[in-house]
Backbone of each chain as ProteinMPNN parsed JSONL, in Angstrom:
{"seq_chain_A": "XXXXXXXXXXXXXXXXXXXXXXXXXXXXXXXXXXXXXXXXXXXXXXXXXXXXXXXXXXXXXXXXXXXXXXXXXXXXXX", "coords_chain_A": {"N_chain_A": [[17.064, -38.788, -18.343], [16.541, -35.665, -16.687], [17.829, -32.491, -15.036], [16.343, -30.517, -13.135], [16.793, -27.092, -12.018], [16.017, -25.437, -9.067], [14.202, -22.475, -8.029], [12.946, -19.327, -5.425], [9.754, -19.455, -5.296], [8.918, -21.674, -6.797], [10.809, -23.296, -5.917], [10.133, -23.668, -3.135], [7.585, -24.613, -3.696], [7.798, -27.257, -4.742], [9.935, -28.216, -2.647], [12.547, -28.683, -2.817], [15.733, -27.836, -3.935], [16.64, -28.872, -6.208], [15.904, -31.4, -8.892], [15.269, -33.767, -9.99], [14.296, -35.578, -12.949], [13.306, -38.581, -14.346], [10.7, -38.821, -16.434], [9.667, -39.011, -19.574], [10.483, -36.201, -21.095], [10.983, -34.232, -23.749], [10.839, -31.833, -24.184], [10.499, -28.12, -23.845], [7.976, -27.091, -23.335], [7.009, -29.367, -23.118], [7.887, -30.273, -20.23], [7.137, -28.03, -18.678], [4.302, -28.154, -19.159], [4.365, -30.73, -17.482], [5.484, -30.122, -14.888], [2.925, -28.004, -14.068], [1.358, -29.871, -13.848], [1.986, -31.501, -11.923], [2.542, -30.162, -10.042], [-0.001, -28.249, -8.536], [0.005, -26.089, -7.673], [2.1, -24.955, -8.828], [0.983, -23.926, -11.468], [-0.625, -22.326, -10.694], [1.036, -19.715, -10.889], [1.619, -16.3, -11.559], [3.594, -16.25, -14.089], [5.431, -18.539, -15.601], [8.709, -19.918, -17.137], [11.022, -21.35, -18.933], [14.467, -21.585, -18.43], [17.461, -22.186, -20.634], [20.553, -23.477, -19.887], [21.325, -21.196, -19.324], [19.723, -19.417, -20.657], [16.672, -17.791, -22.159], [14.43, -19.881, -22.88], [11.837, -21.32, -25.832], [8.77, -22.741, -26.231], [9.253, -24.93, -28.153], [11.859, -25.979, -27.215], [14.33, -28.367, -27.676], [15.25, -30.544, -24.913], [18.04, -31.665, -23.52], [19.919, -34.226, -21.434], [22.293, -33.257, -20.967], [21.542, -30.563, -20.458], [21.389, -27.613, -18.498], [19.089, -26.88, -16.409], [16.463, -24.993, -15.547], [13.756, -23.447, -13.94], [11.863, -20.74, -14.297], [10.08, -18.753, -12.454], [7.766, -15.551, -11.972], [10.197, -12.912, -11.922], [11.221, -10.449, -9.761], [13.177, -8.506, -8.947], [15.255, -6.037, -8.165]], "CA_chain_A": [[17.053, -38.072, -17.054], [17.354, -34.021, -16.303], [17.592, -31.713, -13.876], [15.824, -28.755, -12.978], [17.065, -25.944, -10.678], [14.272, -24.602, -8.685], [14.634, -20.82, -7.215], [12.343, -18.962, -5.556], [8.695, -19.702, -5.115], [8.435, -23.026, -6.872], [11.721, -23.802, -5.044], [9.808, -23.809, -1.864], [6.32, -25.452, -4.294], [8.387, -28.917, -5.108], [10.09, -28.525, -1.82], [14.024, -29.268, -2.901], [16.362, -27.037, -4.992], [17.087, -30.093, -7.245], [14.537, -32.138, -9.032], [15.554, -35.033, -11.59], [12.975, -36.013, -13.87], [12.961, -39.505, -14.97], [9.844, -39.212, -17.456], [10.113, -39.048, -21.143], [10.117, -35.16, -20.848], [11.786, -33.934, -24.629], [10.819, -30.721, -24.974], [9.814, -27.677, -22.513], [7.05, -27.049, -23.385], [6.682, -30.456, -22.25], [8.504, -29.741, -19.042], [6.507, -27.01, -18.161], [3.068, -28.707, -18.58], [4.251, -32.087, -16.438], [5.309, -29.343, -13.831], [2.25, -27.655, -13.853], [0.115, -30.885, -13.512], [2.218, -32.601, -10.999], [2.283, -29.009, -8.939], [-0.788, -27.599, -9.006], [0.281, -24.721, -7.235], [2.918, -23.767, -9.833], [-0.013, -23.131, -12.358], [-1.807, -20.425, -9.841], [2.086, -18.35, -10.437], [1.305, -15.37, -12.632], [3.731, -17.104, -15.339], [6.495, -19.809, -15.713], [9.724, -19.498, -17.914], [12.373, -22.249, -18.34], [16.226, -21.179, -18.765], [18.216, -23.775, -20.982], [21.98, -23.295, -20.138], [20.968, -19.92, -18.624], [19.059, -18.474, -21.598], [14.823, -18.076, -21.718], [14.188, -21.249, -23.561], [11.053, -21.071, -26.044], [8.348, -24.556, -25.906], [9.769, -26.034, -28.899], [13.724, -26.49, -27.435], [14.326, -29.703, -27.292], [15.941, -31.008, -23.82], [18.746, -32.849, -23.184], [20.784, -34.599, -19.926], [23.49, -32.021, -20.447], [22.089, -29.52, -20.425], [21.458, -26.938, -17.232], [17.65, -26.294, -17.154], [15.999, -24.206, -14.448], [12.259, -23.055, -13.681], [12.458, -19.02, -13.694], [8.76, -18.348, -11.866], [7.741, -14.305, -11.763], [11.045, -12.489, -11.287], [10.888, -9.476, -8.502], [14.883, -8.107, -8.428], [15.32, -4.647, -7.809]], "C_chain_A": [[17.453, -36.609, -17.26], [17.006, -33.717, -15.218], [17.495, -30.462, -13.813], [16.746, -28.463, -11.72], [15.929, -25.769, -10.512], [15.099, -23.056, -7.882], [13.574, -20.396, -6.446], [10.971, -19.359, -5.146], [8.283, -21.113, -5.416], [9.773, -23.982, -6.552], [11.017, -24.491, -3.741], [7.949, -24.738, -2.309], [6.663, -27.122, -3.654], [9.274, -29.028, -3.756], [11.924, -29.117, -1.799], [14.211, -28.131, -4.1], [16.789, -27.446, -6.261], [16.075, -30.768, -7.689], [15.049, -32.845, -10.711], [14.771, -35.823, -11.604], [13.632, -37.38, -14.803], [12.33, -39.336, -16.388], [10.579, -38.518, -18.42], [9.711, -37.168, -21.112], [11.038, -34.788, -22.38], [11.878, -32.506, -25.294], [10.348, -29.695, -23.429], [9.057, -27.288, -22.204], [5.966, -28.66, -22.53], [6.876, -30.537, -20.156], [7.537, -29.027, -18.1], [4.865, -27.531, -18.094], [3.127, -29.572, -17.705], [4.677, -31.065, -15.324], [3.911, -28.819, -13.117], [1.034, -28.681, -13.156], [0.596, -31.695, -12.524], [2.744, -31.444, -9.733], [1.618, -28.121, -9.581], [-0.636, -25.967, -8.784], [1.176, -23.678, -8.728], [2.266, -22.987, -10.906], [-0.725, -22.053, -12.015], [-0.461, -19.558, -10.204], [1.221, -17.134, -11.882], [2.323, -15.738, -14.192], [5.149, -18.122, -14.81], [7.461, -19.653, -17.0], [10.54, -20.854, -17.284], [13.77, -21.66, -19.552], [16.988, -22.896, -19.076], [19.332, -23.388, -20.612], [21.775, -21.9, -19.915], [20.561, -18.855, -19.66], [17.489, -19.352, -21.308], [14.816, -18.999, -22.989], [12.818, -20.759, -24.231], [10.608, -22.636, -26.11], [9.096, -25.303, -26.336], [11.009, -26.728, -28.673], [13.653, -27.494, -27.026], [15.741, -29.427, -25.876], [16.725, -32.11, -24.064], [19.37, -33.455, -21.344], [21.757, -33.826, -19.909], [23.577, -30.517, -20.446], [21.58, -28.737, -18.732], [20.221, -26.078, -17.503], [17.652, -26.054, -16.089], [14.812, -23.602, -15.178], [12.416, -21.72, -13.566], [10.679, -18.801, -13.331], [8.812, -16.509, -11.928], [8.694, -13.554, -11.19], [10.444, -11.351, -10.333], [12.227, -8.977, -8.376], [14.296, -6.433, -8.216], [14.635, -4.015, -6.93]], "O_chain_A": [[18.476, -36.297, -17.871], [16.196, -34.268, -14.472], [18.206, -29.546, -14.227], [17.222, -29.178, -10.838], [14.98, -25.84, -11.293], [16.211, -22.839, -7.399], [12.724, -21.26, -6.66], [11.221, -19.869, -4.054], [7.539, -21.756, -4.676], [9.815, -25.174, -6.857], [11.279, -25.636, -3.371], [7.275, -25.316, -1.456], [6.197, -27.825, -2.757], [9.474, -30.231, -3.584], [12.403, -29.82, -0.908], [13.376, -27.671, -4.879], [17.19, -26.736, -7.184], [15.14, -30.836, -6.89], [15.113, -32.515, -11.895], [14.434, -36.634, -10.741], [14.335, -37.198, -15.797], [12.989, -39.567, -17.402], [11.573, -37.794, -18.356], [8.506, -36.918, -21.108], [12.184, -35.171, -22.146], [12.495, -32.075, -26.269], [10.0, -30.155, -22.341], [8.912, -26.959, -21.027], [4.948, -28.848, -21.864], [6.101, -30.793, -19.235], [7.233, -29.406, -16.969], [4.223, -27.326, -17.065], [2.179, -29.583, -16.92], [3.831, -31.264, -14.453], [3.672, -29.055, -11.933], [0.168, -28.429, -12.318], [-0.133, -32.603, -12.123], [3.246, -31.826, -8.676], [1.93, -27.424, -10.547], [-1.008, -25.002, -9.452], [1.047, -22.583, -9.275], [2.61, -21.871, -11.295], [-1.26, -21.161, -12.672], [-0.662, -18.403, -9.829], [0.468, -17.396, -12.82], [1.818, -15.509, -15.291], [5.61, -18.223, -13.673], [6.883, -19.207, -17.991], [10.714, -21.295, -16.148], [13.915, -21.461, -20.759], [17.092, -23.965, -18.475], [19.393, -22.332, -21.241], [22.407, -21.341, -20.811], [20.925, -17.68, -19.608], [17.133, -20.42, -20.811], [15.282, -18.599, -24.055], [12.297, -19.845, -23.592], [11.394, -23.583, -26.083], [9.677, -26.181, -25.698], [11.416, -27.668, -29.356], [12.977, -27.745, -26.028], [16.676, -28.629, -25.816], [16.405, -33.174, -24.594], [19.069, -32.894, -20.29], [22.238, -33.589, -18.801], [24.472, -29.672, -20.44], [21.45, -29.543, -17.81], [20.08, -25.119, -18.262], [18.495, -26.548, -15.341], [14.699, -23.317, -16.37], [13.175, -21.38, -12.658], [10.041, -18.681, -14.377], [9.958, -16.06, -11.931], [8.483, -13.285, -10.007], [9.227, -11.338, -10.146], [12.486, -9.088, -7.178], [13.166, -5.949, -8.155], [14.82, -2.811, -6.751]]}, "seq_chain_B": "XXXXXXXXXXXXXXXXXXXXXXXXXXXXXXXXXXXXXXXXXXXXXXXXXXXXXXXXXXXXXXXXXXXXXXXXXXXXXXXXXXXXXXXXXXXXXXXXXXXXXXXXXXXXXXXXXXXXXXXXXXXXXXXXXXXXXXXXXX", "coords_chain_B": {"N_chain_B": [[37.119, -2.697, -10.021], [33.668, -5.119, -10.534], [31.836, -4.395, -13.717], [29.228, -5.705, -14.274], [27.232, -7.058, -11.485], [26.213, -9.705, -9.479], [25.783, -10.371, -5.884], [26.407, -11.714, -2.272], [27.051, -9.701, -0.603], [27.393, -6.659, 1.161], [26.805, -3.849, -1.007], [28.718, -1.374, -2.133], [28.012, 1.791, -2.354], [29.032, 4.426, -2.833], [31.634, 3.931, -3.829], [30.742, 2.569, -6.237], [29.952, 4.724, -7.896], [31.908, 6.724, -7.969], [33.524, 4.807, -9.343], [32.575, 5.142, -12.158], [32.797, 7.576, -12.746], [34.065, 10.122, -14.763], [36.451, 12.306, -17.034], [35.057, 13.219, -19.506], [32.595, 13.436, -18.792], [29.473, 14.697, -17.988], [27.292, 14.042, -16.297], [26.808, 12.346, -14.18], [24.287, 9.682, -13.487], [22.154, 8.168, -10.684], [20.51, 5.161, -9.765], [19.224, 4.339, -6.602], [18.226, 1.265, -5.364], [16.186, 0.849, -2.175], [15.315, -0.748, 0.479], [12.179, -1.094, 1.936], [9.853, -0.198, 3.973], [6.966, -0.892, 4.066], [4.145, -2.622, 1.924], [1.461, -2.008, -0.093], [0.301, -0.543, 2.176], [0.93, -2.387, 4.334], [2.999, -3.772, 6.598], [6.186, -3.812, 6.373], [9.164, -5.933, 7.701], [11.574, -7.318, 6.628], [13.643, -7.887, 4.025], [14.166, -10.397, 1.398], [16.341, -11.445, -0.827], [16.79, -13.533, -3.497], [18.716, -15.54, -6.244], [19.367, -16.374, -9.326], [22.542, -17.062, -10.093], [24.07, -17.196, -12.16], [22.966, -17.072, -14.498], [22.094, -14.632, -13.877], [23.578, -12.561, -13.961], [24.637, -12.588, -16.953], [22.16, -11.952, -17.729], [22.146, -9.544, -16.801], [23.953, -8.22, -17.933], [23.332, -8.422, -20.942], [21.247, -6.693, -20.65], [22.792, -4.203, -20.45], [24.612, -3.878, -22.215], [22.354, -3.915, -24.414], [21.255, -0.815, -23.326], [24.021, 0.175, -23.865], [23.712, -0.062, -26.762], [21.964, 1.862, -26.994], [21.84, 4.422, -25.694], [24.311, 7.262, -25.359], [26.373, 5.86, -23.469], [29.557, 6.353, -21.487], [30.253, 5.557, -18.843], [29.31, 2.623, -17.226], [27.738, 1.159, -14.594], [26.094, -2.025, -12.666], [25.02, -3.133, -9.969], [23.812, -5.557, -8.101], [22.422, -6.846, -4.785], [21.983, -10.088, -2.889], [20.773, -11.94, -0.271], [19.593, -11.924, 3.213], [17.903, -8.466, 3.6], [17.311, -5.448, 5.694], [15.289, -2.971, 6.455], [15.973, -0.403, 4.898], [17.979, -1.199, 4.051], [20.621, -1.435, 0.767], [19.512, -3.045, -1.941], [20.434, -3.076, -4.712], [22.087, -0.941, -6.41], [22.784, 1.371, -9.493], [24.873, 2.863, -11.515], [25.503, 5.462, -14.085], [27.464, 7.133, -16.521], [26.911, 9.593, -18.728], [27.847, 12.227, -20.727], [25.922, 14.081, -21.205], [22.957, 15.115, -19.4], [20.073, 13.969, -20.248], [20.625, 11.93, -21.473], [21.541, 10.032, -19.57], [19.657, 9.772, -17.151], [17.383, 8.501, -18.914], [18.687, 6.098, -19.325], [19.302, 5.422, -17.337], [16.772, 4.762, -15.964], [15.897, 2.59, -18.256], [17.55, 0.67, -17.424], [16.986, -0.544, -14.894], [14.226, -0.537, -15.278], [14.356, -3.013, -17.195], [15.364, -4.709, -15.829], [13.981, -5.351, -13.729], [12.093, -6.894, -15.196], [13.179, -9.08, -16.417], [15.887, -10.095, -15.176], [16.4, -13.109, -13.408], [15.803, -12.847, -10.811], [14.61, -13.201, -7.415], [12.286, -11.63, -4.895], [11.274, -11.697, -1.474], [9.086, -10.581, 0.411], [8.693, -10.132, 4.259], [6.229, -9.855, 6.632], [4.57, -9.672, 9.778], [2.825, -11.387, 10.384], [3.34, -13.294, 8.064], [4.973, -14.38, 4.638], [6.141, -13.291, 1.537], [6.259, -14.197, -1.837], [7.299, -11.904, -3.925], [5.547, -10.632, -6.649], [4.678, -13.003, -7.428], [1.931, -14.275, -7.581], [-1.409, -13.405, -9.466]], "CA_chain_B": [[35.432, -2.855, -9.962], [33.004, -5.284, -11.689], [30.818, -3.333, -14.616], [27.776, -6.401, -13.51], [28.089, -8.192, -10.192], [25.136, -10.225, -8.44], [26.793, -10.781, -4.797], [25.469, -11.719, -1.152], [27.872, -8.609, 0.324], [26.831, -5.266, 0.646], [26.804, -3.202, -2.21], [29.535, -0.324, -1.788], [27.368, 2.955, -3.085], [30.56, 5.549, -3.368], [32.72, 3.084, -4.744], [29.949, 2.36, -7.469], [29.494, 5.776, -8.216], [33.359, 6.895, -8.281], [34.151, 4.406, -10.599], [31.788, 5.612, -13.372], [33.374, 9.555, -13.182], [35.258, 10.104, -15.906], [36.937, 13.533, -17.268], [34.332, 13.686, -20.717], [31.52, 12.773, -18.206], [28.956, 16.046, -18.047], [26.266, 13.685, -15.493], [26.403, 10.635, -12.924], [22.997, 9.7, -12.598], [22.707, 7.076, -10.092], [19.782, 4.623, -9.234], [19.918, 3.563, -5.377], [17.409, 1.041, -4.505], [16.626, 0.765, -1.455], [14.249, -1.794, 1.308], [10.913, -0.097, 1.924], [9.098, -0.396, 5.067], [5.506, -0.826, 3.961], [3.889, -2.339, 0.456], [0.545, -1.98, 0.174], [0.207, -0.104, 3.77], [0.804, -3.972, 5.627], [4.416, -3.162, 7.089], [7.39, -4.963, 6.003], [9.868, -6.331, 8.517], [12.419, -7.379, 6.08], [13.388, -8.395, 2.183], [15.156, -11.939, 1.661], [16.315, -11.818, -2.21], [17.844, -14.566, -4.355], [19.413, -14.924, -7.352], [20.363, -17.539, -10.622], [23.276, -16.098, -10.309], [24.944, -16.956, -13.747], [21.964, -16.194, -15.273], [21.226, -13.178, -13.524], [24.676, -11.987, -14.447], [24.213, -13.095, -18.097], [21.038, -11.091, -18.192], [22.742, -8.065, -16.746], [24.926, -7.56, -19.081], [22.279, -8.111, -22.375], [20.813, -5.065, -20.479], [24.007, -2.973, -20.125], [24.779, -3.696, -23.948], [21.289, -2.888, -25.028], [21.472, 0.229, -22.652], [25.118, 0.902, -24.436], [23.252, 0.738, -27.895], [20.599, 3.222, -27.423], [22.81, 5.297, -25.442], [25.982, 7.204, -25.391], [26.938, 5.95, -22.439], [30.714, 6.49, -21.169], [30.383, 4.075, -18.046], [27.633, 1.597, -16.692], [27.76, -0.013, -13.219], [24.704, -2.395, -12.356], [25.059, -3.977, -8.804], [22.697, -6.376, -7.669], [23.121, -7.757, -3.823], [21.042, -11.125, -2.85], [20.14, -12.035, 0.404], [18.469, -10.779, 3.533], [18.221, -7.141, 3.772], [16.775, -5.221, 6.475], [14.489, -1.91, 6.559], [16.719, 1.006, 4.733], [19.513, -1.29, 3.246], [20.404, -1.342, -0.598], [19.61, -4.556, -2.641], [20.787, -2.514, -6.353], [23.074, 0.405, -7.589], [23.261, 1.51, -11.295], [25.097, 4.225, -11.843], [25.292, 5.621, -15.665], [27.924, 8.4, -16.653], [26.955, 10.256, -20.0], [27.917, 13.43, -21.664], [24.727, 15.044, -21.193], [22.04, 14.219, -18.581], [18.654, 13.632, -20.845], [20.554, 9.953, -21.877], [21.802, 9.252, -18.221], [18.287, 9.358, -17.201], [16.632, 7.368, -19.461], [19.74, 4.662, -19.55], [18.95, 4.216, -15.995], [15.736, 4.278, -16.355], [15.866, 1.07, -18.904], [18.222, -0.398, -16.622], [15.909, -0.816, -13.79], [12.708, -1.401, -15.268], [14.104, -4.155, -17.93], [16.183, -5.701, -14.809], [12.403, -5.812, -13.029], [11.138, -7.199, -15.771], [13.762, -10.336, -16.963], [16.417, -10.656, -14.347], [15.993, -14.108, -12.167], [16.004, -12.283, -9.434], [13.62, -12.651, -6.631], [12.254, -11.098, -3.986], [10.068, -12.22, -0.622], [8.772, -9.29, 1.732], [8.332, -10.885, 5.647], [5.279, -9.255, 7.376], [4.315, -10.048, 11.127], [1.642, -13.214, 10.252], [3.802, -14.282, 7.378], [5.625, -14.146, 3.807], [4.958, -13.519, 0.507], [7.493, -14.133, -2.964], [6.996, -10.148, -4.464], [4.488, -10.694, -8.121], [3.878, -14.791, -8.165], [0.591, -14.615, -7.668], [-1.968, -12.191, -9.794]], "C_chain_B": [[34.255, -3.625, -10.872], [31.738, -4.676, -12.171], [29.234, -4.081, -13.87], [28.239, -7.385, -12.608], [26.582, -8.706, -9.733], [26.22, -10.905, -7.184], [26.24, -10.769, -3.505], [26.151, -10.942, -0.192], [27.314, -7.576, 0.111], [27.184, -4.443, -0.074], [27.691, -1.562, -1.644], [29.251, 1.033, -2.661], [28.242, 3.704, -3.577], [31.251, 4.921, -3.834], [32.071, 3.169, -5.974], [30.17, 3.768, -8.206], [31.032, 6.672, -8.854], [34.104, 6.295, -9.578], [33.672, 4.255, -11.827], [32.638, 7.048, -13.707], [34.119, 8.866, -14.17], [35.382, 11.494, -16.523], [35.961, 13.782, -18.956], [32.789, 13.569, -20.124], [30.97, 14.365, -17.818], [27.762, 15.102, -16.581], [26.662, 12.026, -14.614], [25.262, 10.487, -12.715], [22.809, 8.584, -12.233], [21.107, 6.405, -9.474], [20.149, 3.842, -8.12], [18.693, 2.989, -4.934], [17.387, 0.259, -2.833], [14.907, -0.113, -0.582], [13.194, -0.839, 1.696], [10.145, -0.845, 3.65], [7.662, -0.908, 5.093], [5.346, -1.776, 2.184], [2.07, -2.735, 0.93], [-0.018, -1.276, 1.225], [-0.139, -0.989, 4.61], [2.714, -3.419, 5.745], [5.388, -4.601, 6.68], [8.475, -4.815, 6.797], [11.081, -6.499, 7.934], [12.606, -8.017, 4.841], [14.286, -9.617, 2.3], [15.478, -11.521, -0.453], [17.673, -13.13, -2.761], [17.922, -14.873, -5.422], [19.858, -16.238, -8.308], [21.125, -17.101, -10.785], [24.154, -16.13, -11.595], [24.478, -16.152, -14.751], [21.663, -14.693, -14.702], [22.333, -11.92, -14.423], [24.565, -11.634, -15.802], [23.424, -11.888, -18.442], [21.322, -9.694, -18.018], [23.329, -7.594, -17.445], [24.303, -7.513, -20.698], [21.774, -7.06, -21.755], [21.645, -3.883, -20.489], [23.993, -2.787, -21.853], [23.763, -3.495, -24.634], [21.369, -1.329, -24.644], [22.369, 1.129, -23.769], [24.549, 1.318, -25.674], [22.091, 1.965, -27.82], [20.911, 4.457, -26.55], [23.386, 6.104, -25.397], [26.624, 7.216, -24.031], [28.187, 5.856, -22.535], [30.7, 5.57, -20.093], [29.257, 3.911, -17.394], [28.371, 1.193, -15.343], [26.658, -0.772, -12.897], [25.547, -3.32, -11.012], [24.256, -4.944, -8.48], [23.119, -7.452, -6.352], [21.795, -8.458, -3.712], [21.206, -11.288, -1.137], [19.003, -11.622, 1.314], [18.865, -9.344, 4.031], [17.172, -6.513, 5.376], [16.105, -3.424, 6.077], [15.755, -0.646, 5.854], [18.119, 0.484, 3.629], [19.329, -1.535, 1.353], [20.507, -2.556, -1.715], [20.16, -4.342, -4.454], [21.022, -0.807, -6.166], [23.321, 0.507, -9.082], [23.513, 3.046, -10.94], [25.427, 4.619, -13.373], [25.963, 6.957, -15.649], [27.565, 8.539, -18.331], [27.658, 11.411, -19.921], [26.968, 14.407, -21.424], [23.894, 14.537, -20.27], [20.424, 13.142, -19.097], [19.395, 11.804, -20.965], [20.762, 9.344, -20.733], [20.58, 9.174, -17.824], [17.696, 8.303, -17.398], [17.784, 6.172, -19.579], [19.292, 4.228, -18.215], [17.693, 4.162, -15.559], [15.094, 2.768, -17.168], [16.629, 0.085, -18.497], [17.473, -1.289, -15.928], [15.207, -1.38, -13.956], [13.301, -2.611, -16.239], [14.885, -5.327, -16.575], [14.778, -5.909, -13.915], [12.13, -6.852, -13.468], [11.698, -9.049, -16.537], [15.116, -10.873, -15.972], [16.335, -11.475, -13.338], [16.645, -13.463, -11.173], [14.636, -12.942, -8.312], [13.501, -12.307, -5.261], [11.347, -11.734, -3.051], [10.105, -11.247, 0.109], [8.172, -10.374, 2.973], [7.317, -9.755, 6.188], [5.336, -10.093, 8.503], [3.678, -11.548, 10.849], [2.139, -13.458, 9.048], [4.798, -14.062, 6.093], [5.19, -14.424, 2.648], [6.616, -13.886, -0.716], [6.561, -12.918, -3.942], [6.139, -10.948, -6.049], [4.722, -12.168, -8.021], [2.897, -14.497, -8.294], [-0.082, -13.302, -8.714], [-2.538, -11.593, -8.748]], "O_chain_B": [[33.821, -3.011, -11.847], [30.77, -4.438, -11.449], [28.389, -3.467, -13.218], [29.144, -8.214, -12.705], [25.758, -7.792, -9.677], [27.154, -11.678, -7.396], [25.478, -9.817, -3.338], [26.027, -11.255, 0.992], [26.726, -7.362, -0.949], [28.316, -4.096, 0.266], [27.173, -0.801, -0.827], [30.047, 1.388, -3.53], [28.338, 3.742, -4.804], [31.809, 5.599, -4.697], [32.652, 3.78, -6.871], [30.685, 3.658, -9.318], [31.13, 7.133, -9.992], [34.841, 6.804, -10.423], [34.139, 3.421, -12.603], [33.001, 7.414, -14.825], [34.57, 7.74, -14.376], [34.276, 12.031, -16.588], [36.402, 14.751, -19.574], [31.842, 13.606, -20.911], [31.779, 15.2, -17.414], [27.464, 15.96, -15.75], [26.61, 10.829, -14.893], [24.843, 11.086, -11.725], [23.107, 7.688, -13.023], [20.502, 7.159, -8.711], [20.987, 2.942, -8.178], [17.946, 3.686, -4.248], [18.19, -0.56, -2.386], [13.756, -0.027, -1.012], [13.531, 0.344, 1.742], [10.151, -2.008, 4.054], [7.211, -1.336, 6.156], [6.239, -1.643, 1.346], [1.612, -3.415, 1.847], [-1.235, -1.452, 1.177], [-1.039, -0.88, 5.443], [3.359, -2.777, 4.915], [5.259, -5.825, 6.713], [8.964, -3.685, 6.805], [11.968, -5.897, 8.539], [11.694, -8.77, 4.501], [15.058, -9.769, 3.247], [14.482, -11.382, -1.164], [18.843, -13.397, -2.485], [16.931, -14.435, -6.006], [20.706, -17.026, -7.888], [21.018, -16.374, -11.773], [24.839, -15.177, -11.968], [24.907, -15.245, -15.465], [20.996, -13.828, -15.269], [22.082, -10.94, -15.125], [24.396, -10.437, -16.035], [23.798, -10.997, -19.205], [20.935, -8.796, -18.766], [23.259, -6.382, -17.651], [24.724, -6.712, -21.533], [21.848, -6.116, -22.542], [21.212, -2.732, -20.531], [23.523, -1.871, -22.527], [23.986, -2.841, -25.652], [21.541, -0.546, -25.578], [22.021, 2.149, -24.364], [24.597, 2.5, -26.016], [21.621, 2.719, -28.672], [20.234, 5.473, -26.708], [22.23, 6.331, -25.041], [27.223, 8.159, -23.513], [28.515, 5.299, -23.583], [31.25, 4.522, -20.429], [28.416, 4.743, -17.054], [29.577, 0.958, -15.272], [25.777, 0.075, -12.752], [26.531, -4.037, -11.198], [23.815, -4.956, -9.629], [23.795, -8.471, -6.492], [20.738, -7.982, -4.125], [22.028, -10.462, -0.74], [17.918, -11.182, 0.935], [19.868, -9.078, 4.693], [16.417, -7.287, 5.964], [16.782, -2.793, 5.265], [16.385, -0.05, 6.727], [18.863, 1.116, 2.879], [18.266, -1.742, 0.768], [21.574, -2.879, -2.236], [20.241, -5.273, -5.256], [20.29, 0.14, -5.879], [24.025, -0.278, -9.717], [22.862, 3.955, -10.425], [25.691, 3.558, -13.94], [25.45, 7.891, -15.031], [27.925, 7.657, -19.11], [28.163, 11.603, -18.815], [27.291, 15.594, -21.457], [23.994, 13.313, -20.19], [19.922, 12.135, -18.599], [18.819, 10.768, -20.632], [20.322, 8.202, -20.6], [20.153, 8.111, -18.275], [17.44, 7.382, -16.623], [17.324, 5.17, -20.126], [18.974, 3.079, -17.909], [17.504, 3.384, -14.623], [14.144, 2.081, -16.795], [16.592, -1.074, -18.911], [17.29, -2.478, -16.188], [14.985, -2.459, -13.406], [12.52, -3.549, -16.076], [14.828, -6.556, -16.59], [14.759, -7.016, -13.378], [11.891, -7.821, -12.748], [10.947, -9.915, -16.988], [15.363, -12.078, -16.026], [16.195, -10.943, -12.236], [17.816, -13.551, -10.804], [13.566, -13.04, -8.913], [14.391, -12.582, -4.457], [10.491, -12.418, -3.612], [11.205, -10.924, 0.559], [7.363, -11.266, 2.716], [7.775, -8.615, 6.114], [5.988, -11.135, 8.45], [4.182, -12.625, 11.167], [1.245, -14.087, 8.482], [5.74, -13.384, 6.503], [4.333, -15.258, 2.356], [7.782, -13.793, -0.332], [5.467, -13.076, -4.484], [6.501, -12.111, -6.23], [5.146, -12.484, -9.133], [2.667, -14.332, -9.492], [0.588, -12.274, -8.809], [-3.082, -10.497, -8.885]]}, "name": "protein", "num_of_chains": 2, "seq": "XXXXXXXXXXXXXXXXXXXXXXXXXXXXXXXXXXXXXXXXXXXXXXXXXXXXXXXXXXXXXXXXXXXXXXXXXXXXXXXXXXXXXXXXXXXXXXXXXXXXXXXXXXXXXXXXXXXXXXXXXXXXXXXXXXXXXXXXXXXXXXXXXXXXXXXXXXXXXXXXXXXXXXXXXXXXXXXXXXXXXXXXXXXXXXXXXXXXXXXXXXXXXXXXXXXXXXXX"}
């Protein structure tokens, strides 16, 4: 089991700020495609980024249950 | 005063700015952004922003300490307020004291645009018929 944060645009996609994933998800590259295919919308964003433990994660990091993953969709600050 | 703050209070401009002076300090140069009325020429009603805020923090400060190396800065401030704003108010302050002005400049210059460009930040502009989240879409 993990859990995404959602923020933002695909906060309001998936419809909850929380989202614990059952499937065999081990990597985030993995992550990020079962997102994309189980919200189609999130694939129209201009890109997708996942934060492990509040750093930009690259495909290969492997996931665990402890750690503190979040979806970062097209920032916009300033 | 903290050096990086993400916070849903309003951002205190003269405070920011005050507590950069410093007696070897030759420039303050101070980025104030601020809510825009219009994008595109469709009118904007008001900005909503929100924030990972550990991470955003986090990320603020790998930009201050890049900033510091390429630098010589004497003091950094980066502000960053999150919620909703209204027509005129200020969602980010950086102020940057150097020595000389050419590096204050460009320090807050690379503030800005790398805090555009990697800080979970985001933004939604409200128009009359509806709302958008600022660059998702192409």
């Amino acid at each position: 089991m993990i859990t995404i944060k959602l923020f933002g645009i695909t906060r309001e996609i998936v419809g909850q700020p929380i989202l614990e994933l059952a499937e065999p998800i081990d990597t985030v590259g993995q992550l990020k495609d079962f997102m994309m295919i189980t919200y189609p919308k999130i694939k129209a964003l201009n890109s997708l980024l996942i934060a492990v433990n509040s750093e930009y994660a690259q495909d290969e990091q492997l996931l665990t249950s402890t750690d503190e993953i979040a979806l970062i969709p097209p920032v916009s600050g300033g | 005063m903290e050096l990086v703050l993400v916070t849903n209070k309003p951002l205190d401009t003269q405070a920011i700015i005050k507590s950069v002076e410093s007696p070897d300090g030759g420039a303050v140069n101070v980025f104030i952004g601020t809510v825009r009325n219009a994008t595109k020429g469709k009118a904007v009603l008001k900005l909503e922003f929100e924030a990972y805020e550990p991470m955003a923090t986090k990320e603020l400060t790998k930009i201050v300490k890049r900033a510091k190396s390429k630098w010589p800065i004497l003091k950094v401030v980066v502000h960053h307020r999150t919620g909703v704003m209204q027509i005129g108010e200020v969602p980010v302050v950086i102020a940057v004291a150097t020595a000389h002005r050419g590096a204050g400049f460009e320090a807050c210059q690379f503030i800005i645009d790398t805090l555009k460009e990697t800080v979970p930040i985001w933004k939604k502009e409200f128009f009359k018929d509806g709302e958008v989240w600022v660059a998702a879409h192409p």
